[in-house]
C-alpha positions in Angstrom: -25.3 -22.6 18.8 -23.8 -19.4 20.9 -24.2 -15.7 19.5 -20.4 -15.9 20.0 -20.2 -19.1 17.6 -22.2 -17.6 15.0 -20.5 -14.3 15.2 -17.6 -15.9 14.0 -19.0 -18.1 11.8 -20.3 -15.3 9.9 -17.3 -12.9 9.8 -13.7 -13.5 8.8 -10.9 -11.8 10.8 -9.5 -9.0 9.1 -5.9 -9.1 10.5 -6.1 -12.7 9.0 -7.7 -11.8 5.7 -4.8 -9.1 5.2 -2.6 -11.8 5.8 -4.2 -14.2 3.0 -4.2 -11.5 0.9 -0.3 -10.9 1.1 -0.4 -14.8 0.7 -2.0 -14.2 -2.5 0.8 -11.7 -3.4 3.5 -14.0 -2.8 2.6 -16.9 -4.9 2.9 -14.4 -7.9 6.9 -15.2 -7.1 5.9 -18.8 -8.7 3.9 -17.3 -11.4 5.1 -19.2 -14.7 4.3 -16.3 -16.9 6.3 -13.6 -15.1 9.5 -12.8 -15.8 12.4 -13.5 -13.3 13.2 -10.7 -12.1 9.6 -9.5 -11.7 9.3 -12.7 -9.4 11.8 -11.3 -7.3 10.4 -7.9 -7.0 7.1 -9.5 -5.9 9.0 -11.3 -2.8 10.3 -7.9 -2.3 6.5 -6.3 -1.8 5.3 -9.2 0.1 8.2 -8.5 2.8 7.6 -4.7 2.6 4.1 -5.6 3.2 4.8 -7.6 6.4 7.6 -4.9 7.7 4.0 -2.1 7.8 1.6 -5.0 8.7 3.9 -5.7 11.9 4.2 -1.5 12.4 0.7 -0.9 12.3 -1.7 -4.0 12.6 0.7 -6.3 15.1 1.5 -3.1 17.2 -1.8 -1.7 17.6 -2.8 -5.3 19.0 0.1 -5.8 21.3 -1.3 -2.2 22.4 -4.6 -3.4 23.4 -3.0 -5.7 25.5 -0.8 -3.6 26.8 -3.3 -1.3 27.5 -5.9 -3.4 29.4 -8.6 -2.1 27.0 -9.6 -5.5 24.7 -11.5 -5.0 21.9 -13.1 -7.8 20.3 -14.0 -7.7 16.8 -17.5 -8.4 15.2 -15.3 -11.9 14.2 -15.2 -12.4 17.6 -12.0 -12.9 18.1 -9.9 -11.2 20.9 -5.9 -9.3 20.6 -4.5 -12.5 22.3 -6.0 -14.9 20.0 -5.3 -12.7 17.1 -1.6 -12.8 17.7 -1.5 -15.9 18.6 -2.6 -17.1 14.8 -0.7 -14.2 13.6 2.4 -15.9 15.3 1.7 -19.1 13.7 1.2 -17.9 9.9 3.7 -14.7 9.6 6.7 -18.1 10.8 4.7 -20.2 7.7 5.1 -17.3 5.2 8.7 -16.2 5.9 9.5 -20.0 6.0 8.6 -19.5 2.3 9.7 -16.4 1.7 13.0 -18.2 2.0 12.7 -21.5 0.5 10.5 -19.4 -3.0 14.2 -17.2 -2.6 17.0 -20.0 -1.9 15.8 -23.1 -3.7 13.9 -21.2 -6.8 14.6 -18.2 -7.6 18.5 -17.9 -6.6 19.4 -21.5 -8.6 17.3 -19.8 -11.9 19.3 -16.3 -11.8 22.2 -18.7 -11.6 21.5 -19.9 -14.8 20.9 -16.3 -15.7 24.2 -15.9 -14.8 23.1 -13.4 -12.0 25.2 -14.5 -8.3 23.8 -13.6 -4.8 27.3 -14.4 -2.9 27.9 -14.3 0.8 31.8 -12.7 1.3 32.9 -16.7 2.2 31.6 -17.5 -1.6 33.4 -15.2 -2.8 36.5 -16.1 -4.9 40.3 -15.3 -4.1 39.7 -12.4 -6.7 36.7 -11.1 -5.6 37.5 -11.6 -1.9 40.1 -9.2 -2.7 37.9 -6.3 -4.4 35.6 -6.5 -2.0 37.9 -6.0 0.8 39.6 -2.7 -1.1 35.7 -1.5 -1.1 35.0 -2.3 2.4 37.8 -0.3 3.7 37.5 2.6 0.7 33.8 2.8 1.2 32.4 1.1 4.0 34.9 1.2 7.2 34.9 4.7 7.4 31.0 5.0 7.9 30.5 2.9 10.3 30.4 3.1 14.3 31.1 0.2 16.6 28.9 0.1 19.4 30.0 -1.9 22.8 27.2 -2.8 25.0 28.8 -2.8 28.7 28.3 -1.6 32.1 30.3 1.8 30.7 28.2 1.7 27.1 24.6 1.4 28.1 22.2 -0.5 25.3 21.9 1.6 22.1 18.3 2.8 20.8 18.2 0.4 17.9 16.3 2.1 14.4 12.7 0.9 13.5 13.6 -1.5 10.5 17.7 -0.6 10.5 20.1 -3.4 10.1 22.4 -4.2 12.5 25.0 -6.9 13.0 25.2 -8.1 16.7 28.6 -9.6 17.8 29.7 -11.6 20.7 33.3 -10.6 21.3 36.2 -11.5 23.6 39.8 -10.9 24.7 42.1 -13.8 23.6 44.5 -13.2 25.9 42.3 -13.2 28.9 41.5 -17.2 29.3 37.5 -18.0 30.1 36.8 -14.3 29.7 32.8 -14.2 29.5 32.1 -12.5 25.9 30.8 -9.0 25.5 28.2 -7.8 23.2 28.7 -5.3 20.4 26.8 -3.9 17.6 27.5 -2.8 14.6 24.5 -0.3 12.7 24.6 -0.6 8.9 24.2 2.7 7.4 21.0 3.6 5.9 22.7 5.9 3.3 25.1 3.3 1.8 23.8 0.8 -1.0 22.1 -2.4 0.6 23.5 -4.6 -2.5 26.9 -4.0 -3.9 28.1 -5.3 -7.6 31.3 -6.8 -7.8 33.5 -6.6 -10.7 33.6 -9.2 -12.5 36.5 -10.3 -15.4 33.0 -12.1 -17.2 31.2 -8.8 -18.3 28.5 -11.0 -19.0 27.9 -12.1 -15.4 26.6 -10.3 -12.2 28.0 -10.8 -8.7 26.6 -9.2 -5.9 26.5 -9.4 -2.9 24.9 -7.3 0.7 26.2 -5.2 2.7 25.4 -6.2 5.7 27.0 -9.8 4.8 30.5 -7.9 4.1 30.4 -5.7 7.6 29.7 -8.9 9.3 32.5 -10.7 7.5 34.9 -7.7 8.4 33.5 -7.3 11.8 36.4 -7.8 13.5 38.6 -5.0 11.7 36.2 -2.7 13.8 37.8 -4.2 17.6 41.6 -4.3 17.2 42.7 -7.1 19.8 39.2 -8.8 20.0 38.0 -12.0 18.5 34.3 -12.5 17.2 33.5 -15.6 18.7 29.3 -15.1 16.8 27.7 -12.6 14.6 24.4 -12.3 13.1 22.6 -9.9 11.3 19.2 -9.0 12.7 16.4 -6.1 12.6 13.9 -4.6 14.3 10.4 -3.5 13.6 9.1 -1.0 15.8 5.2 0.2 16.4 5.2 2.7 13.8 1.4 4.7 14.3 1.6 8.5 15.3 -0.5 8.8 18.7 -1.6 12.7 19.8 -4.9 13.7 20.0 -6.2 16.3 17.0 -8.6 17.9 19.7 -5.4 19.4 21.7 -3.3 20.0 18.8 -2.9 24.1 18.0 -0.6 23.3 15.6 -0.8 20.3 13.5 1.9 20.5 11.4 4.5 20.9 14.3 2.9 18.4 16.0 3.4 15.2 13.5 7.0 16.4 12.7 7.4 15.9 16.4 5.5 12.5 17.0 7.7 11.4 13.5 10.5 11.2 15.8 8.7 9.6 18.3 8.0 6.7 15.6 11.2 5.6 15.6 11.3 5.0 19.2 7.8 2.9 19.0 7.9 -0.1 20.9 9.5 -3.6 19.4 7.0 -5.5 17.4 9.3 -8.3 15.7 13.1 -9.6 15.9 14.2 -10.7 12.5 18.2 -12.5 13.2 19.9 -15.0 11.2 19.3 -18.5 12.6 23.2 -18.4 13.1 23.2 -16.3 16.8 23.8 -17.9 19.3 21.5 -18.4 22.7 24.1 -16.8 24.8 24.0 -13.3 22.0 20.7 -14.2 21.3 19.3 -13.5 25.3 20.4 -10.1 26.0 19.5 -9.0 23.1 15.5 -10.1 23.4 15.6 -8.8 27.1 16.9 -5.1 26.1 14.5 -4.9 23.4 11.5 -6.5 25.5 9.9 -8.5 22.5 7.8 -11.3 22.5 8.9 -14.9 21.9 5.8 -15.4 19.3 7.7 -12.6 16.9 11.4 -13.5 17.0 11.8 -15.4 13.8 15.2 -16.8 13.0 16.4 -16.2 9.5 18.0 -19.2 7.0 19.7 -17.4 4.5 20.8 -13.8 3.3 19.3 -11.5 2.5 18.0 -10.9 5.9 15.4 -8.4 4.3 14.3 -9.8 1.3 12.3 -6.2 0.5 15.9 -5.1 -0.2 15.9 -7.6 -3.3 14.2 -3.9 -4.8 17.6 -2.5 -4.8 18.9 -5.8 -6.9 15.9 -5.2 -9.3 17.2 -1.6 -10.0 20.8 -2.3 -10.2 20.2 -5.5 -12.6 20.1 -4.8 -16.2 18.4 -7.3 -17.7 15.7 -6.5 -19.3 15.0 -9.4 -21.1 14.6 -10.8 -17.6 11.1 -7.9 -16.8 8.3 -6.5 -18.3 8.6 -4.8 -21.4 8.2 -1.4 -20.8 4.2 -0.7 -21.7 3.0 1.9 -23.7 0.1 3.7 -22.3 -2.6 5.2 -24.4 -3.4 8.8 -24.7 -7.2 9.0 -25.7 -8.3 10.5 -28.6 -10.0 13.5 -27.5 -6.9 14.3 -25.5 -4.5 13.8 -28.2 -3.0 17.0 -29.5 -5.2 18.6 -27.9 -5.3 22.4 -27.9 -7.9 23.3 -25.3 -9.2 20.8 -22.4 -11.9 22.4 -21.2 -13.7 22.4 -24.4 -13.5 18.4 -24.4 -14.9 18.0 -20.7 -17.7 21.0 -21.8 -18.8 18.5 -24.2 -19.0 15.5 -22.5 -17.7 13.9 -19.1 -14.6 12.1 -19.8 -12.5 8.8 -17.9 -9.5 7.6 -18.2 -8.6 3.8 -16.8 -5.7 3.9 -15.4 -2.7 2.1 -15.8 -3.7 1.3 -19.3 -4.6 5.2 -20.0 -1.8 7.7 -19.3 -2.0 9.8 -16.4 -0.3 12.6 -18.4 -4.1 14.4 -19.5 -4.8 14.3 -15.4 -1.4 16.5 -15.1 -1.6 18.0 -18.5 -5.3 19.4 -16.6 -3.9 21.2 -14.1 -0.9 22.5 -15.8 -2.8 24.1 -18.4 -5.3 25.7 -15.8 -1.6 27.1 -13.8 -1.0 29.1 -17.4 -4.9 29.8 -18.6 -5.4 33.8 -17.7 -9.1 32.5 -17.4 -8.6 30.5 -14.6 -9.5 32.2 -11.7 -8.6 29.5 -8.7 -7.6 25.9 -8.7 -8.6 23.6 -5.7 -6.8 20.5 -5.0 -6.8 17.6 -2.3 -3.0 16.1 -1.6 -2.8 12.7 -0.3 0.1 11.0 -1.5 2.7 12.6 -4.7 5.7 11.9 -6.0 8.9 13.1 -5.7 9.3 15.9 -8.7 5.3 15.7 -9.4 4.5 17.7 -12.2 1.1 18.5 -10.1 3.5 20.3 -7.8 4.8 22.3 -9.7 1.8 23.5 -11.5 0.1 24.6 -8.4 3.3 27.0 -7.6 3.1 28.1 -11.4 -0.1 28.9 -11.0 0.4 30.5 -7.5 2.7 32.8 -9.0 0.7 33.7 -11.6 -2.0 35.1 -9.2 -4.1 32.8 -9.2 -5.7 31.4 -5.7 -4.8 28.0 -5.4 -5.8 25.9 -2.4 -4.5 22.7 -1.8 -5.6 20.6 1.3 -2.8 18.5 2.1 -3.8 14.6 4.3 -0.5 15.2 6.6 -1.6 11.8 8.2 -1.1 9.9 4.9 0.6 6.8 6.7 4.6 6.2 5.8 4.0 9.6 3.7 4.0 12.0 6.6 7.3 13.6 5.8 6.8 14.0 2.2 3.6 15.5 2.7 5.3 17.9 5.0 7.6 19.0 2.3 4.8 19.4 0.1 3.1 21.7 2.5 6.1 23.8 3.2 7.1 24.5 -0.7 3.5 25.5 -1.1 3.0 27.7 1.1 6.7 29.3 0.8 5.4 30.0 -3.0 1.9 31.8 -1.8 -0.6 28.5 -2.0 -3.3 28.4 0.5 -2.8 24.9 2.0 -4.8 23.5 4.8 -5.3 20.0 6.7 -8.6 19.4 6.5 -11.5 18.3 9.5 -9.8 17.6 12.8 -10.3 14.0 13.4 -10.5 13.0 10.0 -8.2 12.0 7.3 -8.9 13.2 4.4 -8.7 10.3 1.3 -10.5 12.0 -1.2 -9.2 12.7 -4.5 -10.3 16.2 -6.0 -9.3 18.8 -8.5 -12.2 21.5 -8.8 -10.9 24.6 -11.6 -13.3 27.6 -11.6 -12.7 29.7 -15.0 -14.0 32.8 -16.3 -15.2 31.8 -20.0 -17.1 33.7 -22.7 -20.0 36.6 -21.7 -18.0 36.5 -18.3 -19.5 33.3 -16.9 -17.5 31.5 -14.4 -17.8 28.2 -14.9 -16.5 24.6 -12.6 -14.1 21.9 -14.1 -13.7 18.9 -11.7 -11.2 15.5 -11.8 -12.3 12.8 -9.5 -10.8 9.7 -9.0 -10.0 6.3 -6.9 -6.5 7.3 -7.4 -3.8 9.4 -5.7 -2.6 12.5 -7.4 0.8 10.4 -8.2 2.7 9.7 -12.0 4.3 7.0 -10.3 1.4 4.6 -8.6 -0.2 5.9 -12.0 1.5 3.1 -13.8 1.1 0.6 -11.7 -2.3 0.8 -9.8 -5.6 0.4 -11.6 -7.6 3.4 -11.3 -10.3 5.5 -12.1 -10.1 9.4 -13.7 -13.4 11.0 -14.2 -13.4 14.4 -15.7 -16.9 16.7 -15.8 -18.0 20.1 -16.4 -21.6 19.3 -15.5 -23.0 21.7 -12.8 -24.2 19.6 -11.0 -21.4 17.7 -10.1 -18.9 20.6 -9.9 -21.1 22.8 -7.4 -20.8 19.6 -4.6 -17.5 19.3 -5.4 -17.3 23.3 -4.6 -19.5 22.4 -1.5 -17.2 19.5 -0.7 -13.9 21.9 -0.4 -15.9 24.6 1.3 -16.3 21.9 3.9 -13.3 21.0 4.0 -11.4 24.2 3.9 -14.5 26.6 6.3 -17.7 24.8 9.1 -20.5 23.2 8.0 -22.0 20.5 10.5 -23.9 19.1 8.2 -23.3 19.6 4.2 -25.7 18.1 1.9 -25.2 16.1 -0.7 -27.4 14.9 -3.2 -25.3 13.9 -6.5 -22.0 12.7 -4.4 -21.4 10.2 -1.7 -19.1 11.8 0.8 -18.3 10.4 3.5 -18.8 10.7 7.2 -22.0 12.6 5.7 -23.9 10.2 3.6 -21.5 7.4 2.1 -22.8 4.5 4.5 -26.2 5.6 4.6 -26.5 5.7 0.4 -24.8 3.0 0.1 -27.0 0.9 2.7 -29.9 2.6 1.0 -28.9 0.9 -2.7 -28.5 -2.5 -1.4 -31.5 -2.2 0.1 -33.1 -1.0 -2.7 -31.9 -4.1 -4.6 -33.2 -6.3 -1.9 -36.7 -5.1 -2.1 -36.5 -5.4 -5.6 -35.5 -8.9 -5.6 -38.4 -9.4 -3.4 -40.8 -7.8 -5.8 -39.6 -9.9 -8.7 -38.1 -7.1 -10.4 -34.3 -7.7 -11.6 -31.7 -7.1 -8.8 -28.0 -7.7 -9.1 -25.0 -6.1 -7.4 -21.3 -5.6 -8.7 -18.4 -4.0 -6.1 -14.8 -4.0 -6.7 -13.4 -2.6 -3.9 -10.1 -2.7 -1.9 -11.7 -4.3 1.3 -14.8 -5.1 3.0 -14.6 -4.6 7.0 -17.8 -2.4 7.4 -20.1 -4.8 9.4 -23.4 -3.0 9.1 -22.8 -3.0 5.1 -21.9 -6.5 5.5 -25.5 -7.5 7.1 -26.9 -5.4 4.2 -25.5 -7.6 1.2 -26.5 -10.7 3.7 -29.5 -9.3 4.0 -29.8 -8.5 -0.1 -28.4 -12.3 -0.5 -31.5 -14.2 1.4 -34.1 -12.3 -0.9 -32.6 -13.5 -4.2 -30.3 -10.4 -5.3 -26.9 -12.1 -7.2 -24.1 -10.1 -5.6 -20.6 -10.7 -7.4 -17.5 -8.6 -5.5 -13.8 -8.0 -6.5 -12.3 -7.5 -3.2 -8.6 -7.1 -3.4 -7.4 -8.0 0.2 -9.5 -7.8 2.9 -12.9 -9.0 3.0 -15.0 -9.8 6.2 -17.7 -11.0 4.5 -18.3 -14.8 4.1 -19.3 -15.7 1.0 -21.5 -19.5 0.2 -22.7 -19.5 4.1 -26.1 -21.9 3.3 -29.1 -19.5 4.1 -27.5 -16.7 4.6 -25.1 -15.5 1.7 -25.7 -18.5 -1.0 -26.1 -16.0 -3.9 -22.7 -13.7 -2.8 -19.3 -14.2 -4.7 -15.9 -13.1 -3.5 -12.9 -12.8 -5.9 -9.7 -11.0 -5.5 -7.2 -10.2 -8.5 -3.6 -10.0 -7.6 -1.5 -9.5 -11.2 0.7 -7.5 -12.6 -0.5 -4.0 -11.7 -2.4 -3.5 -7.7 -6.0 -3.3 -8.2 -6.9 -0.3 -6.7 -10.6 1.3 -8.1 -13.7 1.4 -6.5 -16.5 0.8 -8.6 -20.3 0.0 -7.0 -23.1 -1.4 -9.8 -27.0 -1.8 -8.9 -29.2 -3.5 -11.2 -32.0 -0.5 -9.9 -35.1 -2.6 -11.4 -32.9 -2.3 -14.9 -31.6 1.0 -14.6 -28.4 1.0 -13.4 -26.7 3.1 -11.1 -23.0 2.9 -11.2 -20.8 4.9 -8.6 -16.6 4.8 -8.9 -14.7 7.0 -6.1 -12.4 6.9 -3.0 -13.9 4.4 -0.4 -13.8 1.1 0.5 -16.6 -0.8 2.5 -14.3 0.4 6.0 -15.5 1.6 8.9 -12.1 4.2 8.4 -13.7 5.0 4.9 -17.5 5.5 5.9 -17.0 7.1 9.2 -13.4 8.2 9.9 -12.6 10.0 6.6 -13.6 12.4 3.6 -14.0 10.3 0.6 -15.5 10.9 -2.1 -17.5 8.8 -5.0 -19.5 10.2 -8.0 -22.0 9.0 -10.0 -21.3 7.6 -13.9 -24.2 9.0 -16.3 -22.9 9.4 -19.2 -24.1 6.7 -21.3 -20.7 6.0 -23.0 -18.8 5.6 -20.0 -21.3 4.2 -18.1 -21.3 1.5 -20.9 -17.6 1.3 -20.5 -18.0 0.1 -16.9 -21.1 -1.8 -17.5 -20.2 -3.6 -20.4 -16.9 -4.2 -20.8 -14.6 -3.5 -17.4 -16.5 -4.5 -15.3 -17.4 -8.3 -17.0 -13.7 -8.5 -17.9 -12.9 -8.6 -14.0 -15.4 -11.0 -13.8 -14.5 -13.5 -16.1 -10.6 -13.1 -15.0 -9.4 -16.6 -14.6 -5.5 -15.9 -14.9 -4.9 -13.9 -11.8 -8.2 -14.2 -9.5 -8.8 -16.9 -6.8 -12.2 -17.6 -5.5 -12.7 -16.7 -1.4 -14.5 -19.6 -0.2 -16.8 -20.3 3.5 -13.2 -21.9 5.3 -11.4 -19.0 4.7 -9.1 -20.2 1.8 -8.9 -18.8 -2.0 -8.5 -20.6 -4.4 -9.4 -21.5 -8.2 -12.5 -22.8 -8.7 -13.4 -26.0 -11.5 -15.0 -23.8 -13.4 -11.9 -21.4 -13.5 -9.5 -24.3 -13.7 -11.6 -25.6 -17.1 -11.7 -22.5 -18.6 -9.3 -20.9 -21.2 -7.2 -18.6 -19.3 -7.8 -15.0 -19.0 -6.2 -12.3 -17.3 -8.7 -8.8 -17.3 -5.2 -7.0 -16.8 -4.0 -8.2 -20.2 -7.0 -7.2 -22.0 -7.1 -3.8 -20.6 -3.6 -3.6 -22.3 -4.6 -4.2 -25.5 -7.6 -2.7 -26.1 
């Protein structure tokens, strides 16, 4: 057998993993258990996750080519090849994107007396509301565009809608058509409610469906002979190199406008345009034939079905509304740093509130005592109470330092916001290490306490600094007061915020420093171990698993007897059940309700376990290309938390988890299939 044939034998592709991971994701729109309309707000994700896997994974392939520069992957396959599969799956999913929305979930909200109409389906009625709203609040915000030799092609909007028009003069005979376009506009609703003499029914239908039904109000004189809607998605990753760039900030607001002149990654157009509109349109955008994929039914983005979910209100047709727990020892609770003096503290996220994470820092903005509050910024959300605490506390003379990730991908411009309010408001923000992003999520509080000891409060996490994701992705908060901890967490931010080529760390794994090589250093640990007959076992949930080096390891660990069970929620390298060479490794992923989103590493350590939870995946982006961040569980309660009862929960999940197996392909397993069902997700939630 060729190196090349056992290269990719032993690796899976990670564009292709992502892709059965969003697979994963859409056949939650089946799932008997959810509620409709949460079954259409899960074929919304799995389009939004396509619209950035085309802006960031597609593009930067197409780039290679472009470029002449072909990597090949440890997986061994090449750009070319890699789109050409890409091609071929991306037409399979949106093929049933469509027929899960059309012949499933539209004939059930039908029933629900909830109508997706097209302007045609429309009754005499309705026809005539709609047309009163068109030309009240649609007609005067839109801008016909002609395409001819006096109105060169428009720049067409990374992901904007458009409707594209062949048009001609009836009174000239045989008069070739002329292209036109119409741009939707962003700022007007994508779905718009009809009134309705049944108050107990809901009509709605898209905008884009009703400017393409009105088209021709837009040319006096001219008759639309096609229309279609369509959309582009454009090559969406900043390029500018960190090493040249005086000022950083200035720099990514400029290369934000540059993203939306990126390069044409995919044609989305309903399967109604003709060849004759359909031609110049491909040759002015200069896309490739593999990515033009021809729509069946409205709407033409499905990841606007969102805006449907919002407007709908049903909800006896989504969740209930869950009712996250406030621990004990943060209930009513008068003073917070007394209960992380005692003991460390966690809190799982979704099923704990985020509210003692905020609660935290808003109490260390007020405390006289607190001297200087030092905070890493990823992602936030929009009116974050975090925000606002750290220009409280600014204002109260405090010094507050906030490193802000300005490279936080699609969050660019927010984060931009977030840096200017601080800084108008007297907080010390920085960007971090040139070249790398930073991921880590940190709080370190230092506070001037009784006898006049300053002491260090940290919060550490797996997740963003964000109330929102908060309820929604599973995560990880870790409070501490232990010295130990807190002074590398100190030595962490003086990193990041002064020089220091090489920072030691002996308690934390930060990354580029010394998260590979600890982590490498524990499996191997576990392997020699195994080895000497001395019990060896591994537990990760993680995000992904690209890293290949790491990947060897746990191959490695695998051939000399160590049992190695991973969570991996999308993409995993890794093949698990390969005869000789990964025979004891398991692969799961959970895809439920809420997006799995914590890190958690177990070692059996000859029956003393180490447990780490933190930031990073098993990425070469996480080991080597970013600051993360993961701390050790040693408290014996929540160690035993982990151990005992979160971590075996995942584990036996049966509900929501499919089995990666050797060929690629998740599925059940017989076991799972025999067993009673069990979902880890619901018994967080009632615990």
């Amino acid at each position: 057998m060729s190196r090349k044939s056992e290269v990719k034998k032993n690796y899976f592709n990670r564009e292709l993993s992502w892709l059965a991971f969003n697979r994963r994701v859409l056949n939650l729109c089946s799932e008997p258990t959810f509620p409709l309309l949460e079954r259409m707000r899960f074929l919304s994700i799995v389009s939004n996750n396509l619209d950035e896997f085309f802006e960031i994974r597609v593009a930067g392939l197409e780039q290679q080519l472009e470029s002449g520069v072909i990597e090949v992957g440890f997986d061994g396959l090449g750009p070319r090849e890699q789109l050409r599969r890409i091609s071929v799956i991306t037409s399979a999913m949106t093929a049933d994107e469509y027929s899960c929305w059309t012949d499933t979930l539209v004939p059930e909200l039908k029933k629900e007396k909830i109508f997706f109409k097209t302007p045609r389906q429309c009754s005499a009625q309705e026809k005539r509301w709609l047309k009163k709203y068109f030309e009240d609040n649609v007609f005067p915000a839109l801008t016909p565009l002609a395409v001819d030799p006096a109105h060169p092609f428009p720049h067409l909007r990374n992901k904007g809608l458009y409707v594209l028009l062949s048009i001609s003069n009836p009174l000239q005979r045989r008069a070739p058509a002329d292209m036109a376009i119409i741009p939707v506009p962003p700022i007007l609703s994508r779905v718009i409610r009809i009134e309705s003499s049944k108050p107990d029914e809901i009509h709605l239908v898209y905008l884009s469906d009703t400017i393409k039904y009105y088209a021709e109000q837009l040319f006096p004189g001219y008759k639309v002979r096609n229309s279609a809607i369509f959309r582009i998605t454009r090559n969406s990753d900043l390029y500018f190199d960190e090493e040249e760039t005086e000022n950083l900030l200035q720099t990514i607001e400029n290369e934000l406008h540059n993203r939306r002149k990126g390069a044409a990654v995919r044609l989305e157009i309903e399967d109604c345009v003709s060849d004759s509109a359909l031609r110049p349109l491909v040759e002015a955008i200069d896309i490739d034939k593999g990515f033009i994929f021809k729509i069946p039914a409205s709407p033409l983005n499905l990841a606007r079905l969102s805006v449907a979910y919002d407007m709908i209100d049903r909800p006896d047709l989504k969740f209930p509304p869950y009712r996250q727990n406030v621990p004990d020892e943060f209930k009513n609770c008068s003073d917070y740093f007394s209960v992380i003096k005692e003991k460390d503290r966690i809190l799982h996220h979704p099923y704990d509130s985020f509210a003692p994470v905020e609660e935290f820092i808003s109490r260390a903005s007020k405390d006289p005592n607190v001297l200087a509050i030092k905070l890493t910024l990823y992602r936030t959300s929009q009116g974050s109470p975090i925000v606002k605490a750290l220009k409280e506390a600014a204002r109260n003379g405090k010094q507050v330092t906030v490193l802000i990730e300005l490279k936080a991908r699609f969050d660019e411009e927010n984060n931009i916001q977030w840096a200017r309010e601080l800084e108008e408001r007297g907080v010390h923000v920085v960007y971090g290490i040139v070249g790398l992003k930073t991921h880590c999520k940190t709080c370190l509080i230092v506070r001037r306490e009784e006898g006049g000891i300053l002491r260090r409060y940290v919060h550490l996490g797996t997740g963003n600094y964000n109330s929102k994701t908060a309820k929604i992705y599973t995560d990880l908060s870790f409070f501490s007061a232990r010295e130990d901890i807190a002074s590398e967490v100190a030595s962490l931010f003086n990193t990041l915020t002064g020089k220091n080529i090489k920072p030691n760390f002996e308690k934390l794994w930060v990354a580029p420093f010394c998260f590979h090589s600890k982590f490498i250093e524990l499996v191997k640990r576990e392997t020699e171990n195994a080895k000497a007959g001395k019990p060896a076992r591994i537990i990760i949930k993680v995000n992904s698993v690209v890293e290949q080096l790491s990947i060897d390891a746990l191959y490695e660990a695998s051939q000399a007897g160590v049992k190695i069970d991973m969570i991996v929620r999308g993409i995993c390298a890794l093949v698990p059940k390969i005869k000789g060479l990964s025979d004891n490794i398991t692969v799961k992923s959970i895809v439920g309700v809420y997006l799995e989103h914590s890190r958690i590493y177990y070692f059996e350590n000859g029956g003393d376990p180490i447990v780490y939870v933190g930031s990073g995946d098993i990425m070469t982006r996480n080991m080597f290309k970013r600051i993360e961040c993961l701390f050790p569980i040693e408290d014996a309660e929540i160690k035993s938390r982990i151990v005992d009862e979160i971590l075996p929960a995942m584990l036996k999940d049966n509900q929501f988890s499919s089995v990666l197996h050797s060929n690629g392909a998740y599925y059940k397993s017989a076991e799972m299939k025999k067993a009673e069902q069990f979902s880890c997700q619901k018994f967080f939630e009632i615990q």
